[in-house]
N, C-alpha and C positions, 0 to 999 in steps of 0.2 A: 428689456422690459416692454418696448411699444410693441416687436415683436410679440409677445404674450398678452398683451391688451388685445392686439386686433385678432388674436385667434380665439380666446374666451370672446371677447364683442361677439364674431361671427358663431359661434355654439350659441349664444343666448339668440340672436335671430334665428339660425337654425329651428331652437327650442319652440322661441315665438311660432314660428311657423307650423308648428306641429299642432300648438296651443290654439292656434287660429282653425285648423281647419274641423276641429274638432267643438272649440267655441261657437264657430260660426254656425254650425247647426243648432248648438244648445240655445243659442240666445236666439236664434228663428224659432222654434218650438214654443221655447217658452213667450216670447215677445208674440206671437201670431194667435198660438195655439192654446196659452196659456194654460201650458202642461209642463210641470217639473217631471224631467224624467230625468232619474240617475242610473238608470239603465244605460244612458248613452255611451259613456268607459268601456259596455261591454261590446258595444258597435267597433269599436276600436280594436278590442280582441278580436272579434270576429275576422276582421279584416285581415289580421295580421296572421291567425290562424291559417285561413284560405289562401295568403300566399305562401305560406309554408305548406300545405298540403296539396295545392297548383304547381308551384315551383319543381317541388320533388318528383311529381309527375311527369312534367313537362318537361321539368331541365332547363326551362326558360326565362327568365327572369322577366324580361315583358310583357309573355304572356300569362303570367301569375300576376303582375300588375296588374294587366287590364283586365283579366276576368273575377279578380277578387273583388271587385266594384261590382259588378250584378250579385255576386254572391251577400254581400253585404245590402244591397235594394231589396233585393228579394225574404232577407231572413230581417228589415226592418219593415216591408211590407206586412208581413203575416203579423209583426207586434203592433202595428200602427191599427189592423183591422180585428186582430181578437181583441187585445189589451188595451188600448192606448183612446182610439173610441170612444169605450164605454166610461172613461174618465173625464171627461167634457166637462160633463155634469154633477162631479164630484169637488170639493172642496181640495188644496191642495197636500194636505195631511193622507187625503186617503189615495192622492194621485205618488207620494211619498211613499207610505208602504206599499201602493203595489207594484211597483218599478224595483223601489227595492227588493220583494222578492221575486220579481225578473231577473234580478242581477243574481241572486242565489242559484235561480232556476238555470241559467245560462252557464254558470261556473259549474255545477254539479253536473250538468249534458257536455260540458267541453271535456271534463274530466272524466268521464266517463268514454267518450270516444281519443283522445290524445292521452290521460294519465298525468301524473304531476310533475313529470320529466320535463322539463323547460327544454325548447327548441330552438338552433341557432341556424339563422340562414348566414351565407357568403353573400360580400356586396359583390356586384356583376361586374366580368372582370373589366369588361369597356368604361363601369366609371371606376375602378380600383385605384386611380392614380392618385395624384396631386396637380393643385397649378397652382402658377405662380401668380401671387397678388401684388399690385403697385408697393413699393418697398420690399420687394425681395420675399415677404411673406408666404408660404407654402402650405395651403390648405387643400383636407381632400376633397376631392372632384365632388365623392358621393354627396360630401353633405353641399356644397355648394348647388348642385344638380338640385335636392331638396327644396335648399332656400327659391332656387327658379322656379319649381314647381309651383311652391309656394304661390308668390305674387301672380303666378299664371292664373291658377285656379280661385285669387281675389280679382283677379280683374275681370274674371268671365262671370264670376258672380257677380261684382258690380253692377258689369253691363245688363246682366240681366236682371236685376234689382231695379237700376235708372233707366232702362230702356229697351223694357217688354211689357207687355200689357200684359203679362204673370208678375211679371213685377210691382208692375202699378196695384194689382189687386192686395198683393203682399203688403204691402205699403198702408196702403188706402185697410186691408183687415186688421193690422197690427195699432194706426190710430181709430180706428172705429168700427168692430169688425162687425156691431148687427146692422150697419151701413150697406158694407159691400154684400149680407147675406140678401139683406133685403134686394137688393138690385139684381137678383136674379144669377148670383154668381155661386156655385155650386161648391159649397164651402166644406163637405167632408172629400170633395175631390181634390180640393186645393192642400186640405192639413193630410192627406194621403202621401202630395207630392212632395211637399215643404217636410213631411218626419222622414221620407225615400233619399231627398236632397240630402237635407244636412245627415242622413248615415252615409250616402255615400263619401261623403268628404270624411267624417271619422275612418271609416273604413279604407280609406284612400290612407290617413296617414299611419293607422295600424300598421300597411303593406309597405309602406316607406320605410315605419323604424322597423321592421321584421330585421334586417342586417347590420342593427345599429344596437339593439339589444334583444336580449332573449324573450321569446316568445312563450308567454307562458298563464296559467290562469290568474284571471284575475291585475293584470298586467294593466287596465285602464282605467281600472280605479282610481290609483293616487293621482293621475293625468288628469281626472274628473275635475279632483277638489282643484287641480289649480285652472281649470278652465273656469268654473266656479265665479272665481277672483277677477278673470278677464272679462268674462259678463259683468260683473258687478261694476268693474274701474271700467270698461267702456261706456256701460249703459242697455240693462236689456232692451233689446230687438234692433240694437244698431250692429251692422256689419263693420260698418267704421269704428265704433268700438270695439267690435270685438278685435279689429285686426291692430290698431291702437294698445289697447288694456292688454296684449297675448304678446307684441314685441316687448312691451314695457316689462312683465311679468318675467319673459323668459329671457330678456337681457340683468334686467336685477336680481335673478336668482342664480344668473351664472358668473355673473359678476361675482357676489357678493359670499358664494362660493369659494372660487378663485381667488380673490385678494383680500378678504376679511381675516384668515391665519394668519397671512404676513402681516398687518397693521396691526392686528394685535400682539402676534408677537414680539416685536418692536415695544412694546411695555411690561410684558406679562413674561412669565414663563413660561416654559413652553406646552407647559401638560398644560396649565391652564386656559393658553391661549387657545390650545385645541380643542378643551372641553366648552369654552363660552363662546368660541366662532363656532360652531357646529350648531348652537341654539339659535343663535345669530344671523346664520344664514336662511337658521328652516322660518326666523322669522321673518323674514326683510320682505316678503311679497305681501304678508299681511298685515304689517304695518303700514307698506306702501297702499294697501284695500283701505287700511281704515282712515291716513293724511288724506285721500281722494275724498271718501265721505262725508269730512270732516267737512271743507270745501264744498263738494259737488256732491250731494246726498242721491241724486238721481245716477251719478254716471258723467264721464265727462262730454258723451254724446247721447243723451237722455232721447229718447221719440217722444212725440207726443202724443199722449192719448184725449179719448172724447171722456166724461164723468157724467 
C-alpha cells in the first residue's frame, strides 16, 4: 500500500508539473497583460505536434525537444502580433470569443495537415528505464526526468522574475502597469516577450507529454480548464502560485483518482462505488478551487495591484 501511495504521490507531481508549466504562462498573461487567452491548450498541442513531426524526422529525441520550443515562440509570436494586440483594448468577453475561435482556427489547420489519427511517440530509450527510490520503490526514469525538468525550468524563471531587470519590470507592470508604461519602458515589447515566454513553457510540456500520451487535436483543452483552477487556487499573476495551486491540483486529482474506488468501495457496492467515485474524483479539484475561495477569495498568493 505505501508502495502505491508513493508512486500515485509522484504521478500527481508529475501532473503538477505539467499543470505548472503551462499555468505559469497563463497566469503571466493574464496577470501582466490582462488577456484571458484560451487559446493557450492550443500552445500545448502545438508543441507536442512539432516534436512529433521533428522527432520522425530526425530520429532524435533531443533534437525534437529542443527545436519544438522555437517552433512554438514563433507560431505564439504571429498570434501575440496579429491577434492578441488588438485585444488590449477590448473588454474580456470580447478577448474570450476571440481566442476561442483561435482555438477552432488552430484545430481545424492542425487537422487539416496531421488528420484525426492520434499520434504516439516512444520515450527515448536513454530514459526508458526505472530507478530505484528510497524504500525499494521503482519509478520510471522518464517521468521522474520530467518532474527535474520541472523545478528546473521554475527556478530559472524565478530567478528571472526576482532577479532581472525584465523582471522587475514584470513585477512592477502586473502591480501597476501605466506606472512602468509611463516610465518609458516599452510595453508592447514586454507583453510580446511575456505571451513568447509563457508559450514556450506550454510548448515545452506539450513535447514532454508527446510519449506519455497521444498526440492528438485538441489534446490541451481539458489541460486548460485545470490550469484554470491552478491560477485561480494560487492567485492570478503569482508564479508561486501558480507552481503551489498546479502540485496541489495535480497531487489531489491523482490521489483521489487512485484511492477514492477503494474507500468507497469498503461501504458501497461495487458498481456503485464505481459509478459515485468517478463523479468524485472529476470533482475534488473543484471543490478544492471553491474551500480556497471560500477562505482566500483572491488566491492563496494574491499580487497586489494599484486601483
Amino acid at each position: 500500500m505505501s508502495q502505491l501511495f508513493l508512486e500515485q504521490l509522484l504521478n500527481g507531481v508529475q501532473l503538477g508539473m505539467f499543470l505548472f508549466l503551462v499555468s505559469a504562462g497563463l497566469t503571466l498573461v493574464f496577470g501582466f497583460m490582462n488577456i484571458i487567452n484560451l487559446a493557450h491548450g492550443s500552445l500545448f498541442m502545438i508543441g507536442a505536434y512539432a516534436m512529433a513531426l521533428i522527432g520522425g524526422v530526425t530520429g532524435s529525441f533531443l533534437a525534437a525537444l529542443v527545436l519544438s520550443v522555437p517552433v512554438v515562440a514563433c507560431a505564439a509570436w504571429v498570434i501575440e502580433i496579429v491577434i492578441i494586440r488588438r485585444l488590449h483594448a477590448r473588454d474580456h468577453l470580447d478577448q474570450v470569443l476571440a481566442t476561442f475561435a483561435l482555438i477552432l482556427f488552430i484545430n481545424e489547420g492542425t487537422t487539416m495537415l496531421f488528420g484525426r489519427v492520434p499520434l504516439f511517440l516512444d520515450v527515448p530509450e536513454s530514459l526508458s528505464g526505472t530507478v530505484t527510490l528510497p524504500g525499494g520503490v521503482t519509478y520510471p526514469l522518464y517521468r521522474v526526468a520530467i518532474i527535474g525538468a520541472g523545478l528546473a525550468v521554475a527556478l530559472a524563471l524565478w530567478l528571472i522574475i526576482a532577479r532581472t531587470r525584465v523582471g522587475m519590470q514584470i513585477r512592477a507592470g502586473t502591480t501597476n502597469r501605466e506606472t512602468v508604461e509611463q516610465l518609458g519602458v516599452n510595453i508592447d515589447r514586454l507583453n510580446t516577450l511575456i505571451f513568447v515566454v509563457g508559450a514556450m513553457f506550454a510548448g515545452l510540456a506539450g513535447a514532454l507529454a508527446g510519449p506519455l500520451t497521444s498526440v492528438e487535436v485538441g489534446m490541451g483543452e481539458n489541460l486548460l480548464i485545470l490550469c484554470f483552477v491552478c491560477v485561480v487556487i494560487g492567485g492570478i499573476g503569482s508564479i508561486r502560485g501558480a507552481m503551489l495551486g498546479a502540485i496541489t491540483v495535480g497531487v489531489v486529482d491523482t490521489m483521489g483518482r487512485a484511492f477514492v474506488p477503494d474507500i468507497l468501495g469498503r461501504f458501497l457496492d461495487p458498481a456503485t462505488a464505481s459509478g459515485i467515485s468517478a463523479g468524485l474524483s472529476s470533482m475534488s479539484i473543484y471543490l478544492l478551487m471553491v474551500v480556497v475561495l471560500v477562505f482566500r477569495p483572491t488566491g492563496l498568493f494574491p499580487v497586489a495591484r494599484s486601483v
